[in-house]
C-alpha positions as CSV (number, residue, x, y, z in Angstrom):
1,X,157.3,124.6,93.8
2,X,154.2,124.6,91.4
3,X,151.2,125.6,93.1
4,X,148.9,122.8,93.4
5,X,145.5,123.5,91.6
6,X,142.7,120.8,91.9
7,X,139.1,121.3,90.7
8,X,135.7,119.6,90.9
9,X,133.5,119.8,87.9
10,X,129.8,118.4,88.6
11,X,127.4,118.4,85.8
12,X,124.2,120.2,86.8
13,X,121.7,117.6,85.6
14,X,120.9,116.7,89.2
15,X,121.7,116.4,92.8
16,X,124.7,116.0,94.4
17,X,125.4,112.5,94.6
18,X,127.4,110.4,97.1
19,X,130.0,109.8,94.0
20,X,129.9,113.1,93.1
21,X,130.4,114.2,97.2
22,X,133.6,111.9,97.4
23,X,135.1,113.3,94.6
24,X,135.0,117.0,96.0
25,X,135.9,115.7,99.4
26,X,139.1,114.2,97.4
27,X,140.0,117.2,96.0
28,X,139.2,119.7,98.6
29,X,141.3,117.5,101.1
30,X,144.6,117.1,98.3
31,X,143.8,121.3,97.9
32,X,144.5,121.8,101.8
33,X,146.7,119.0,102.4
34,X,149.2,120.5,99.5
35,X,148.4,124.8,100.5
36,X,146.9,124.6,96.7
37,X,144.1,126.1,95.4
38,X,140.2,124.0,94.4
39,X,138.4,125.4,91.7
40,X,134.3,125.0,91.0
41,X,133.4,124.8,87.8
42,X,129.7,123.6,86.6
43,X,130.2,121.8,83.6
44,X,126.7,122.8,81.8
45,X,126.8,122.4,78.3
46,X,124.3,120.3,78.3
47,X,121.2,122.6,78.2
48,X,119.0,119.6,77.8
49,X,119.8,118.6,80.8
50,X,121.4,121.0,83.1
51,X,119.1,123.2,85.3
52,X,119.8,125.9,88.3
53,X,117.7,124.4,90.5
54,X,120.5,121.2,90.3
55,X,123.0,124.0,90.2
56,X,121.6,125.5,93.0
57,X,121.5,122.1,94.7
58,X,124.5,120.8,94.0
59,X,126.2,124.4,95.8
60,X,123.8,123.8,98.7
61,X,125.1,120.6,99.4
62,X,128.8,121.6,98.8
63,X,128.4,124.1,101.7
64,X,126.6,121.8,103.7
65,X,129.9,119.8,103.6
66,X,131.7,122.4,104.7
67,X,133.5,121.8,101.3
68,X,135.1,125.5,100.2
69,X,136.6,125.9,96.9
70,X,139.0,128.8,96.5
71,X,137.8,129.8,92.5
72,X,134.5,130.1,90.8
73,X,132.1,128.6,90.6
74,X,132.8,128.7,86.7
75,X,130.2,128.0,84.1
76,X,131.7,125.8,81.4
77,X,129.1,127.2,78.6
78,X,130.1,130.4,78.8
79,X,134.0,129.2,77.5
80,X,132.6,127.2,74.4
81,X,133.8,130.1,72.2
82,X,137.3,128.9,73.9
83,X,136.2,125.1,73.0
84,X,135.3,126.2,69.3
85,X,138.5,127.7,68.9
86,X,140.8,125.2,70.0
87,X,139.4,123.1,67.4
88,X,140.3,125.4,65.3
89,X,143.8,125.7,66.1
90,X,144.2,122.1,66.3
91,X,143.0,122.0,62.7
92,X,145.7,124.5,61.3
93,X,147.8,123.0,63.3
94,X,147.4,119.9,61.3
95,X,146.5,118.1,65.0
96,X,142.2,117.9,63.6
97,X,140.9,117.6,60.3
98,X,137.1,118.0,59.3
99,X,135.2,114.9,58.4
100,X,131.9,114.8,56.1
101,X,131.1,111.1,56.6
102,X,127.4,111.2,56.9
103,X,126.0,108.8,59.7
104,X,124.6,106.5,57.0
105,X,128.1,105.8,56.2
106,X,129.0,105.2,59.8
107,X,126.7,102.8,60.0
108,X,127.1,100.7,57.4
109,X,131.2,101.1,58.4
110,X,129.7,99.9,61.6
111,X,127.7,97.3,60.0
112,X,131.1,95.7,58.1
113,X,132.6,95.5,61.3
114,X,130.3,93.4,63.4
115,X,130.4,91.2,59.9
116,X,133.6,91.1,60.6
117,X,133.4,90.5,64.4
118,X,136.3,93.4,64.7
119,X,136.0,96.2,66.9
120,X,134.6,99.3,64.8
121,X,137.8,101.9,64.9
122,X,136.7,105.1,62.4
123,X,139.5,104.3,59.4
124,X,140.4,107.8,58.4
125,X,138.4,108.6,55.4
126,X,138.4,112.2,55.6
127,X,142.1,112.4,57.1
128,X,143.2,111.8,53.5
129,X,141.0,114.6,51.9
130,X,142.9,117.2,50.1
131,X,142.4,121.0,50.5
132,X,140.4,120.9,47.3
133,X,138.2,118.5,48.4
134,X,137.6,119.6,51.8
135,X,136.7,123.0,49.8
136,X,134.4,121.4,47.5
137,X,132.4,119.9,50.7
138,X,132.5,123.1,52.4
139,X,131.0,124.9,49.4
140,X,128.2,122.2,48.8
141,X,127.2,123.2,52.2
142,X,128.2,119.5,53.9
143,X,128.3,119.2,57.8
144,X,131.0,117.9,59.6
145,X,132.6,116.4,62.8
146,X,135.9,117.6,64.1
147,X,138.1,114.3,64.7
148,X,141.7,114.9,66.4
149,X,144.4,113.2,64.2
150,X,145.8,110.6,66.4
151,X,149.4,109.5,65.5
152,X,150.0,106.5,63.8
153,X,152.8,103.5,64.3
154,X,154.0,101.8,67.1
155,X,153.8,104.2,69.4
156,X,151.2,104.6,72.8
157,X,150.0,107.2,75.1
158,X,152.0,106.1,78.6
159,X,151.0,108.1,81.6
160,X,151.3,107.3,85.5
161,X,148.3,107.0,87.3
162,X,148.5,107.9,91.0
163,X,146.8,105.2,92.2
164,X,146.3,102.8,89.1
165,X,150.2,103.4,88.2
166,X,151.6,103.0,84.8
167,X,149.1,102.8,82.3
168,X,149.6,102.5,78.4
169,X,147.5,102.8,76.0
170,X,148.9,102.0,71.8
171,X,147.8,104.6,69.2
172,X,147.0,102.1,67.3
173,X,143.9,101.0,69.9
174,X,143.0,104.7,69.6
175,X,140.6,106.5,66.8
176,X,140.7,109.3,65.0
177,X,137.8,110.5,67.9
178,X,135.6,113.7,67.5
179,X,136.2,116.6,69.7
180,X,133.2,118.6,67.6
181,X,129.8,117.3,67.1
182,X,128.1,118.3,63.1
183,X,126.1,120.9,65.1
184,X,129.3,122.9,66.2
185,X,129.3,122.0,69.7
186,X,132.4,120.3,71.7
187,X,132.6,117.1,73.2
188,X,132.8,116.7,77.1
189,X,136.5,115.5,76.0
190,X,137.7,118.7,74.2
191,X,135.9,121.1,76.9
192,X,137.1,119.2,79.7
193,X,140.8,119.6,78.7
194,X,140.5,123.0,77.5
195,X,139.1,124.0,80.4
196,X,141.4,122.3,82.8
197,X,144.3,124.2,80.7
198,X,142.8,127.5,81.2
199,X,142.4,126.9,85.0
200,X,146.1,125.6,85.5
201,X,144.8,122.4,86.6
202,X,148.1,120.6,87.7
203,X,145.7,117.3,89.7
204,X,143.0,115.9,87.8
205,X,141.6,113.5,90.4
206,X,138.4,112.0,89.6
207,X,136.5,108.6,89.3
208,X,137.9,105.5,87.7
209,X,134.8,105.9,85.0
210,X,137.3,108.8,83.5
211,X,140.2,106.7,83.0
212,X,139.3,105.9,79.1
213,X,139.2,109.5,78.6
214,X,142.5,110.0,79.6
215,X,144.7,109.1,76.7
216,X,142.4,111.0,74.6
217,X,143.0,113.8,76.5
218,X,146.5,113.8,76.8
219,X,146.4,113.8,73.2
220,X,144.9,117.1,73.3
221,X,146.9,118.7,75.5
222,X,150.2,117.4,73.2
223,X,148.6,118.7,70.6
224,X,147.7,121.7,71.8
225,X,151.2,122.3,73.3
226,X,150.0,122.1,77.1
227,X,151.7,120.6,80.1
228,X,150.0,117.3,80.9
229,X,148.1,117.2,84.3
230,X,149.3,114.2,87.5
231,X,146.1,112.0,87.1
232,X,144.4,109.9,89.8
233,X,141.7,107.7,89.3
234,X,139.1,106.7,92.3
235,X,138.0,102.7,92.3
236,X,133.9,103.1,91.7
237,X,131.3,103.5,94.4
238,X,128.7,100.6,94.2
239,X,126.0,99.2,95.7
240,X,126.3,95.7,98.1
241,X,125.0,94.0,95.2
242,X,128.3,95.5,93.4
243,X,125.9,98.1,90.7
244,X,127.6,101.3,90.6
245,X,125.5,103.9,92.2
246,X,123.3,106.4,90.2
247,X,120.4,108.5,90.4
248,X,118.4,106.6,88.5
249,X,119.1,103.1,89.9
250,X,118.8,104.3,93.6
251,X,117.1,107.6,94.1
252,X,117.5,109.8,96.7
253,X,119.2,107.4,99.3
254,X,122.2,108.0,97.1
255,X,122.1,111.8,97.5
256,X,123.5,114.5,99.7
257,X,120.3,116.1,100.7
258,X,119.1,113.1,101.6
259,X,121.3,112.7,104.4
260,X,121.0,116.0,105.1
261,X,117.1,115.5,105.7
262,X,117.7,112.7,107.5
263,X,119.7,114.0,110.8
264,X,123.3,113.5,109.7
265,X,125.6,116.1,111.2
266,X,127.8,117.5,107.8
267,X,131.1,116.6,109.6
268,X,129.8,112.8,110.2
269,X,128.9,112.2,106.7
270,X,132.1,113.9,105.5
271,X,134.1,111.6,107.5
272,X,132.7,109.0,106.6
273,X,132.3,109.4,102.3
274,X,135.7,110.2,102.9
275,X,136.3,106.2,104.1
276,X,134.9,104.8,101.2
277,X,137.9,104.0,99.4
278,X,140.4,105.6,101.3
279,X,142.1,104.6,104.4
280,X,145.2,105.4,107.0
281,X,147.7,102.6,107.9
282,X,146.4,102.9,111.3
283,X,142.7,102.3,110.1
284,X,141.3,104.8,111.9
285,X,137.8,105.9,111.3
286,X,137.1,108.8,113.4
287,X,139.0,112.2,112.1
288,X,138.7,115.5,113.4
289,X,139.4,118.4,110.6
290,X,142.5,119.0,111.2
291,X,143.4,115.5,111.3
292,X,141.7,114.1,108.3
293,X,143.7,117.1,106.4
294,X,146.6,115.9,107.7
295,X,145.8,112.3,107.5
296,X,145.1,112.4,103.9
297,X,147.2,111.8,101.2
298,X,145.9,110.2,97.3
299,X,148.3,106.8,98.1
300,X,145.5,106.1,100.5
301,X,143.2,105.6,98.3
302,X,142.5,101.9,97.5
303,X,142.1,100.5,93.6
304,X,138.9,98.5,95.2
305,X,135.7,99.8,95.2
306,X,133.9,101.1,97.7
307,X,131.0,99.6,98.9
308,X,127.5,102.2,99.7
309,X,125.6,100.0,101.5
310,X,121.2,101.3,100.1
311,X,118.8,100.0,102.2
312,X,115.6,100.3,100.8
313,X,113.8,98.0,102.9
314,X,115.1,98.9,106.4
315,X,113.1,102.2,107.9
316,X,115.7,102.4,110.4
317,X,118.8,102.1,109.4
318,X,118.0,103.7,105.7
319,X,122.1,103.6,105.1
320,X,125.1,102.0,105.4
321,X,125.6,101.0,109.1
322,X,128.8,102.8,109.2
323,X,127.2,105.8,108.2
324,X,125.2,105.6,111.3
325,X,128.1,104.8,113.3
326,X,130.4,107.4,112.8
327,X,127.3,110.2,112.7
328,X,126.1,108.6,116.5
329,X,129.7,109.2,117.4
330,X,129.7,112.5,116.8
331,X,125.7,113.0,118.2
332,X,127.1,112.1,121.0
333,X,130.5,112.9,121.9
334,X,130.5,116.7,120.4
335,X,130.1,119.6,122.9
336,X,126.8,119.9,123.2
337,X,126.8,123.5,121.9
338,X,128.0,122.6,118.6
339,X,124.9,120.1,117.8
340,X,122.6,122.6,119.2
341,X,122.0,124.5,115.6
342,X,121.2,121.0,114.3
343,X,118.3,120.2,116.7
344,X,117.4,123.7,116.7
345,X,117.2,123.4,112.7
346,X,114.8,119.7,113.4
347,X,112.4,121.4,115.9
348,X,112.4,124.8,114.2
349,X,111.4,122.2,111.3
350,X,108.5,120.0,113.3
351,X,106.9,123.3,114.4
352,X,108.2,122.5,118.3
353,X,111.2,125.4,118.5
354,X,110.2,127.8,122.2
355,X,112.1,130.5,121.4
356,X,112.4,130.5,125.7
357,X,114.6,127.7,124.3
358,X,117.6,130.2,123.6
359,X,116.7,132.8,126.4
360,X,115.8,131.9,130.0
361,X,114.7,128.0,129.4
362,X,119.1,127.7,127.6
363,X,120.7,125.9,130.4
364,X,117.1,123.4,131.0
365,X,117.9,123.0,126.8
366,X,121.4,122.4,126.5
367,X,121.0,119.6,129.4
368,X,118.2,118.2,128.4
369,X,119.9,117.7,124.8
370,X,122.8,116.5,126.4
371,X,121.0,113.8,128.4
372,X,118.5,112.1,125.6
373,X,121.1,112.1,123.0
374,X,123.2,109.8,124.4
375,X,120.5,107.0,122.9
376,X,120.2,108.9,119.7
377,X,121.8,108.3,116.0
378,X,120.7,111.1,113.9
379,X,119.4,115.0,115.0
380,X,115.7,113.5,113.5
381,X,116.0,111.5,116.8
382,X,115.6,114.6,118.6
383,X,111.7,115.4,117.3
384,X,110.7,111.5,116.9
385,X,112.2,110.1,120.2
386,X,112.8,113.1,121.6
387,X,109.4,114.3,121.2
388,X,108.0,114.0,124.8
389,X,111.0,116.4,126.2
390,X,109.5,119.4,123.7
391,X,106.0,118.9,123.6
392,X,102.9,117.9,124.7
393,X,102.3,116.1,122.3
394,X,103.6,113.0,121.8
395,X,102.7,109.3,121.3
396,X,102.3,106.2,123.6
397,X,104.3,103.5,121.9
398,X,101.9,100.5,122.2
399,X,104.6,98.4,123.4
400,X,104.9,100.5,126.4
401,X,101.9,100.9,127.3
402,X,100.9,97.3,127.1
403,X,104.0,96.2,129.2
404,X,104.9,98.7,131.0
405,X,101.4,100.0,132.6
406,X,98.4,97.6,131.7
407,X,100.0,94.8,132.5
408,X,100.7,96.2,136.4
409,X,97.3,97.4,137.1
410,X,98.6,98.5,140.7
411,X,99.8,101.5,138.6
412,X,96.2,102.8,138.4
413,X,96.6,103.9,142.2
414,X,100.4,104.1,142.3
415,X,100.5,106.8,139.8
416,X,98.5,109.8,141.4
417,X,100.6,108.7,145.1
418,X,103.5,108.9,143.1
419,X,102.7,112.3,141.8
420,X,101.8,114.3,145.4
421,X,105.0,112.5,146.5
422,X,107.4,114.0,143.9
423,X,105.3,117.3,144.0
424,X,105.7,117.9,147.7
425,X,110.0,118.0,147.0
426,X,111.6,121.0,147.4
427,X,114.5,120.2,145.9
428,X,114.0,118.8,142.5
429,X,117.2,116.2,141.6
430,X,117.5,113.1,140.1
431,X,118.7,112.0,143.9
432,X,115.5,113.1,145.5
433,X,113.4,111.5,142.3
434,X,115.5,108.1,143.0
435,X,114.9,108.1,147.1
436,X,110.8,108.8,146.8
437,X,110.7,106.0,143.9
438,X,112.8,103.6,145.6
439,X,110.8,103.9,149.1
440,X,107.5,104.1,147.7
441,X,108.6,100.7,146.1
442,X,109.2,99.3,149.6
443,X,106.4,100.6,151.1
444,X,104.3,99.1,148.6
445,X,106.3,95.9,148.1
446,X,106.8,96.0,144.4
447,X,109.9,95.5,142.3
448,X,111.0,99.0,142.1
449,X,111.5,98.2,138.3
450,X,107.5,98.1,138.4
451,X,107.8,101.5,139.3
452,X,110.7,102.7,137.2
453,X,109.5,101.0,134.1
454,X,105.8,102.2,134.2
455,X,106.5,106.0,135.0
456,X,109.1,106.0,131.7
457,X,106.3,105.0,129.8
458,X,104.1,107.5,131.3
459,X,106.0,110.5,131.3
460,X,107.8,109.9,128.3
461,X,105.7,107.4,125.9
462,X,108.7,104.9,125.7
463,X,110.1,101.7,127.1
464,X,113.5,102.7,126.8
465,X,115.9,105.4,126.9
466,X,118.4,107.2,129.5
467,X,118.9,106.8,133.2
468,X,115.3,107.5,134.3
469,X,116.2,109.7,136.6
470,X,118.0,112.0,134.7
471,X,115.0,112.0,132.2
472,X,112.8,113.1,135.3
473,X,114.7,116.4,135.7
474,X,114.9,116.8,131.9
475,X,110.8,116.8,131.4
476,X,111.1,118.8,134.8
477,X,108.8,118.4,138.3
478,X,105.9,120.3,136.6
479,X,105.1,117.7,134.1
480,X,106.1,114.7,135.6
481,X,103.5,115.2,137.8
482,X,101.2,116.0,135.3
483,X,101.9,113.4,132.9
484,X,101.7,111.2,136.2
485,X,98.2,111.9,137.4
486,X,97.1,111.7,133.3
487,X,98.4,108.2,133.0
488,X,95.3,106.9,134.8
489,X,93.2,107.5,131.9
490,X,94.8,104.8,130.4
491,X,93.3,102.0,132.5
């Protein structure tokens, strides 16, 4: 059987995007799925607007995914000699001809058209020039385009889309197009299909925005004498308001990096770009590896869009709510030794990393991340909310201060009680925490939840999170105590 070759060709004018991320997730996952091979290749002949710092980006990102390609990464300018010359084959091959219409008289071509309220199709001008006259031009010193002859008649490029199905397209609906600008450089639609031939390509899958290009470029690989490529087209990714996402409309909410910034484990957000216009028969959501390899195949993938839900306006959930779902599911279901480079990364990053942390203080660490995560979305969690558990400091949320502790002004003389009480234990355990709060309650007569409720906010600046006691051995007997006889400063 023919080895299966898949690649993903980003143009380096920019981030990654979250298009751009689905459409190497597709391929890697058809590439591993099949034993076949993905090939990188940075499609930057557009100096104007490729740079390697989006090149650089755009590979950062990639391996951030966890997203492995088994060739390159090739750079598509340095093949444009190959892109030249298979215009110039396709010329003597009588596939191309050169055309000297000057844009003037495109335009008023144009012009004659929209008169006419017809659809502007070029009408061959040049394809009927003789050998004579196409010497005389060339003498004189005109420029000229290179257009592919496309035939004429009745008949039609027909092709089976793997996930569109049959599509046709008449020659007659097709122009004479250029594949080679006045200036000597290749359209996108040349390079792309040369390029695919000299990698093997045997899957093009891309998104649905390439589908007009694909009778084109069957042309070009007819005429060029090439086997044609299995094509399947992606349905679009938009917004909720149903605008296709792009840099420019939408920023950096719709880029890898961003995500990457923003606490979502790789894994998470590859799961889950991997859902947007694809799905199992079972509907599952959650996929391990393995099982998303296994899972996958290209009739998953639906002709609907996909929906990327941007939320500008909402600080917390920045995303798509499904995004946050599935990365909290893995926060807080993965061994906790496998997150632990990603909170290491976030408080190596706030300046609040102990390097005790990863020597004798490991076990106090691992627990303590195992405990406050289980209210946590993203790793950013970890130096916002979790900010009390790895410093000093940290801030009183207003809310819990006012409910929690001024409005129980008991607390004032409660507090330091509390503290020589939970000092004098031997034995520090969320058990022995429980008893002392619990009987100091009675003693007292106050709703333990008095109790409970004002020492969160004191020890940890917040009016909710885990079992209390649990977070008591996690800030450890030292600074409860501490952070105990402090909280009287705030009467």
């Amino acid at each position: 059987m023919e080895e299966v070759r898949t690649r993903f060709p980003p143009s380096p004018s920019g981030y990654l995007h979250i298009g751009g991320a689905r459409t190497a997730i597709f391929n890697w996952l058809f590439a591993q799925k099949t034993g076949g091979k993905l090939i990188l290749r940075i499609e930057d002949t557009d100096a104007e607007r490729s740079s390697e710092e989006s090149i650089r980006g755009i590979i950062e990102s990639l391996k951030w995914l966890s997203i492995t390609w088994d060739e390159g990464p090739y750079f598509q300018s340095q093949f444009i000699n190959e892109h030249v010359a298979a215009a110039q084959k396709l010329i003597q091959l009588g596939h191309a001809y050169k055309c000297f219409c000057t844009k003037e008289e495109l335009d008023k071509k144009r012009e004659e058209a929209r008169k006419k309220k017809s659809a502007l199709q070029y009408d061959g001008t040049c394809r009927r020039l003789t050998s004579e006259e196409i010497s005389k031009k060339e003498a004189a010193g005109m420029p000229y385009t290179v257009r592919l002859k496309v035939p004429r008649g009745k008949g039609s490029v027909l092709f089976e889309d793997m996930v569109y199905g049959f599509i046709e397209k008449k020659y007659e609906d097709i122009e004479d197009f250029v594949i080679v600008r006045s200036n000597g450089r290749p359209l996108y639609v040349l390079s792309n299909a040369v390029d695919d031939i000299r990698d093997r390509i045997t899957h093009v899958i891309r998104g649905q925005d390439g589908l007009a290009n694909t009778p084109k470029q069957i042309l070009i690989y007819r005429a060029l004498g090439a086997p044609i490529p299995r094509f399947a087209h992606m349905s679009l990714t938009l917004d909720p308001k149903k605008a296709k996402i792009s840099k420019r409309t939408h920023g950096e909410l719709v880029a890898v990096h961003f995500y990457k910034e923003h606490g979502f484990l790789p894994w998470a957000f590859v799961n889950y770009l991997a859902l947007l216009g694809w799905s199992t028969s079972d509907s599952r959501e959650i996929f391990s590896k393995e099982d998303l390899i296994e899972a996958f195949s290209l009739e998953g993938i639906s002709r609907a869009n996909a929906i990327f839900d941007v939320r500008k306006d909402d600080p917390k959930f920045f995303t798509d709510p499904k995004a946050i779902s599935i990365n909290t599911h893995y926060l807080r279901n993965l061994p906790v030794e496998e997150i632990e480079p990603y909170v290491r990364a976030e408080l190596e990053k706030a300046g609040m990393w102990d390097p005790d942390f990863e020597g004798m203080k490991r076990d106090w660490f691992l627990h303590t991340v195992d405990v406050i995560r289980s209210r946590y979305h993203v790793t950013t969690d970890f130096v916002t909310l979790g900010r009390p558990y790895f410093s000093e400091d940290y801030p009183v949320e207003p809310k819990a201060l006012e409910k929690n502790i001024l409005k129980h002004e008991g607390l004032k003389a409660w507090f330091p009680i509390l503290a020589d009480r939970l000092e004098a234990l031997k034995t520090f355990t969320a058990e022995e925490a429980e008893h002392v709060i619990r009987e100091m309650a009675e003693e007292f007569e106050i709703k333990a939840g008095i109790l409970i409720n004002g020492i969160r906010a004191a020890v940890t600046g917040l009016a909710k999170g885990p079992g209390l006691f649990d977070v008591l051995i996690a800030v450890g007997q030292r600074r409860v105590v501490e952070r105990l006889r402090k909280a009287v400063t705030f009467f």
